[in-house]
LUMGU-708701 format. One line per 3 residues: number of its first residue (from 0); their letters; for each residue x, y, z of N, C-alpha, C. Coordinates in steps of 0.001 Angstrom, whole numbers, padded with zeros to 6 digits. Each point is the difference from the previous one (the first is absolute). Last residue first. Layout:
BEGIN
NUM = A = X,Y,Z,X,Y,Z,X,Y,Z | ...
END
This chain:
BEGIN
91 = XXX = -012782,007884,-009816,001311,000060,-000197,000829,001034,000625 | -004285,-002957,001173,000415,001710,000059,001321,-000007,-000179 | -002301,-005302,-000471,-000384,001399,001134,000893,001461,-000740
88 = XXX = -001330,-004666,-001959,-001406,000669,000857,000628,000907,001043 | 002065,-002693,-003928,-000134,001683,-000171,-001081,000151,001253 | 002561,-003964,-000736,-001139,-000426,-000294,-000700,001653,-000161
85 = XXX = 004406,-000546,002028,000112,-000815,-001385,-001515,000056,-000876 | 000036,001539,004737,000407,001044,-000749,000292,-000459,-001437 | -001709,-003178,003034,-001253,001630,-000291,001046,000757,-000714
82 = XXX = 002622,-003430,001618,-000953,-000603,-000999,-000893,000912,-000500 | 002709,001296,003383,000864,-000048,-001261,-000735,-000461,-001002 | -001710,000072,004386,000376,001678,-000791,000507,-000633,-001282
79 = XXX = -000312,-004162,002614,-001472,001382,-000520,000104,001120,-000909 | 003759,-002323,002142,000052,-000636,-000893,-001292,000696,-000763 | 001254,002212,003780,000915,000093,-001319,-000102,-000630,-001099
76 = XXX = -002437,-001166,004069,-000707,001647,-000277,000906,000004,-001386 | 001200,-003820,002470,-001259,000148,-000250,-000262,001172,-000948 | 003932,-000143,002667,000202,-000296,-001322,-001510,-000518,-000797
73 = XXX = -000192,001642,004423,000930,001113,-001244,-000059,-000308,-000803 | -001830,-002558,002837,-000738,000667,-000439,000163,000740,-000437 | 003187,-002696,002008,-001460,-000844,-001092,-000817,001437,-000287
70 = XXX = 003420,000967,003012,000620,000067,-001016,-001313,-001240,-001180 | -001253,001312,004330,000377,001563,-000678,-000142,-000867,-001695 | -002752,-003438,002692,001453,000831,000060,000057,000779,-000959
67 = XXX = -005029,-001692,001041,001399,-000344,-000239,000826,001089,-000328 | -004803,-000289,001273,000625,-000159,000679,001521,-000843,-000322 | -004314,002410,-002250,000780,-001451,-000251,000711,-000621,001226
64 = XXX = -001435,004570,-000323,-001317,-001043,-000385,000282,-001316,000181 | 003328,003315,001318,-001057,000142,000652,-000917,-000780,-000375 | 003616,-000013,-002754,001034,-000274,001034,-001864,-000144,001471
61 = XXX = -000697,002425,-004292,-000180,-002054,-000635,000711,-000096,001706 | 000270,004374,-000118,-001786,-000282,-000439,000070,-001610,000254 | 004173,002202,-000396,-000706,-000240,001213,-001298,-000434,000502
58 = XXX = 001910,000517,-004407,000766,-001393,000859,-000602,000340,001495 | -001083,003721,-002712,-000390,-001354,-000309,000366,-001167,000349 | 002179,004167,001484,-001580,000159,000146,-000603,-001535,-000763
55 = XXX = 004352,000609,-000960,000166,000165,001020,-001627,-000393,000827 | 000772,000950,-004906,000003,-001204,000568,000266,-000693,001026 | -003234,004529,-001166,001819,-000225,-000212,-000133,-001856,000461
52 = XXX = -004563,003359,-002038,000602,-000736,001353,001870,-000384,-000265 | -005051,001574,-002031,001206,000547,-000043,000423,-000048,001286 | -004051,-001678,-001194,-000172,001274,000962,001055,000742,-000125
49 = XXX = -000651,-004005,-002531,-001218,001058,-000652,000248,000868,000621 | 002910,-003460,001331,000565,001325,-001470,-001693,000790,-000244 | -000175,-003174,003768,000841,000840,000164,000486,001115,-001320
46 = XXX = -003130,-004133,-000699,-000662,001076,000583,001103,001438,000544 | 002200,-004011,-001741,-000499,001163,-001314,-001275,001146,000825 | 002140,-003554,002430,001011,001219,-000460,-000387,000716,-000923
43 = XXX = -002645,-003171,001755,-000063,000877,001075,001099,000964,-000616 | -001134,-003248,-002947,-000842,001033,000048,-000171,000687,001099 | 003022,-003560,-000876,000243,001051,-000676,-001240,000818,-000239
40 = XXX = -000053,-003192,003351,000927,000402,000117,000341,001459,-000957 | -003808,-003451,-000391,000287,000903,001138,001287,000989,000168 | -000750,-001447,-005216,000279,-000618,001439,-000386,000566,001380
37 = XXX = -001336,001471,-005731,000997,000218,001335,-000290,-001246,001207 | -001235,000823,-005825,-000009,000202,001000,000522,-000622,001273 | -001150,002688,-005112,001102,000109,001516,-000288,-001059,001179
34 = XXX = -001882,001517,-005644,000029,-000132,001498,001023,-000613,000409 | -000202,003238,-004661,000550,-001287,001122,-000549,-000113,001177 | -000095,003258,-003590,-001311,-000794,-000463,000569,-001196,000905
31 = XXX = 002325,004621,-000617,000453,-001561,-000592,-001098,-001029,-000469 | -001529,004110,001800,001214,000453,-000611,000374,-000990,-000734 | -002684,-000572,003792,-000723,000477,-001260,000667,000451,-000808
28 = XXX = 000886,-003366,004457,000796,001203,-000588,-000835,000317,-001886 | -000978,-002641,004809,-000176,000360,-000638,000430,001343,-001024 | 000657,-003663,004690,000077,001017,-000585,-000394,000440,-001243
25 = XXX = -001013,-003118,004689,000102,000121,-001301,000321,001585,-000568 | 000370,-003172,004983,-000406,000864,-000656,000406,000014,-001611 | -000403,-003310,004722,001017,000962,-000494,-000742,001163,-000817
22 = XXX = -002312,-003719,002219,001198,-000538,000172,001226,000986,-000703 | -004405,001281,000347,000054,-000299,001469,001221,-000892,-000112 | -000385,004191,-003340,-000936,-001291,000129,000496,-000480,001411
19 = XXX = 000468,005177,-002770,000625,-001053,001276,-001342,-001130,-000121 | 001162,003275,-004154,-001287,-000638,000683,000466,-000921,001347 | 001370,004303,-003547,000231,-000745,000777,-000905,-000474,000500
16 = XXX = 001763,002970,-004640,-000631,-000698,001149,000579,-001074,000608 | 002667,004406,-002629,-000514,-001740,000361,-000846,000178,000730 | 001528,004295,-000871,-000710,-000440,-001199,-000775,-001653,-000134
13 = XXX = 004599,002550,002486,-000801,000227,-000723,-001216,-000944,-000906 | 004469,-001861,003000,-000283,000606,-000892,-001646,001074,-000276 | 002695,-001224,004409,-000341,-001128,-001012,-000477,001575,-001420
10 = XXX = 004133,-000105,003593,-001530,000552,000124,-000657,-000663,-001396 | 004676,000373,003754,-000722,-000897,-000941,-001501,000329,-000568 | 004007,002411,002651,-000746,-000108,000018,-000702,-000569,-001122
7 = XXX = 004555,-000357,002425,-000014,000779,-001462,-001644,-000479,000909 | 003870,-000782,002378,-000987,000921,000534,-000607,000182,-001069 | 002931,-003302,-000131,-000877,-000077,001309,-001043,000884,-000231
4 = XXX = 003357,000814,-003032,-001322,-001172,-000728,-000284,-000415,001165 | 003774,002585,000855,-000882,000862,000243,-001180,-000908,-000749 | 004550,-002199,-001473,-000057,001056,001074,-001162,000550,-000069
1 = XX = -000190,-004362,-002486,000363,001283,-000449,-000054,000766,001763 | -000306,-005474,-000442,-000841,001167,000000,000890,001234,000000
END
């Protein structure tokens, strides 16, 4: 991780819908014409980018729901981010 990418603020893109379901959530991107959809897990981090959140703030989210370690839920959140960002759903 890049110096100060703790603190970058993640924010989902513009324009997607969202539908939280009771085992995760769906995304909908009208742009591409792609659904999305999410894991418990990756829809507590994607609820975090709708509010614009750092990956500090999101590992803490999963570290509180989940009840697992710092370092699982760091690398949790990174593998996420990285997939939403490959996949254009968040704020270049």
């Amino acid at each position: 991780m890049a110096k100060g990418e703790e603190q970058q603020v993640w924010q989902a893109r513009p324009g997607l819908l969202y539908r939280p379901l009771v085992d995760g959530g769906m995304i909908y991107d009208g742009e591409s014409g792609q659904v999305h959809h999410l894991n418990a897990t990756a829809a507590q981090v994607w609820e975090g980018c709708r509010n614009g959140a750092t990956r500090e703030e999101l590992a803490a989210v999963l570290c509180s729901r989940y009840a697992v370690e710092v370092a699982r839920a760091q690398a949790d959140v990174a593998r996420i981010l990285e997939h939403f960002a490959g996949v254009r759903l968040l704020q270049p």
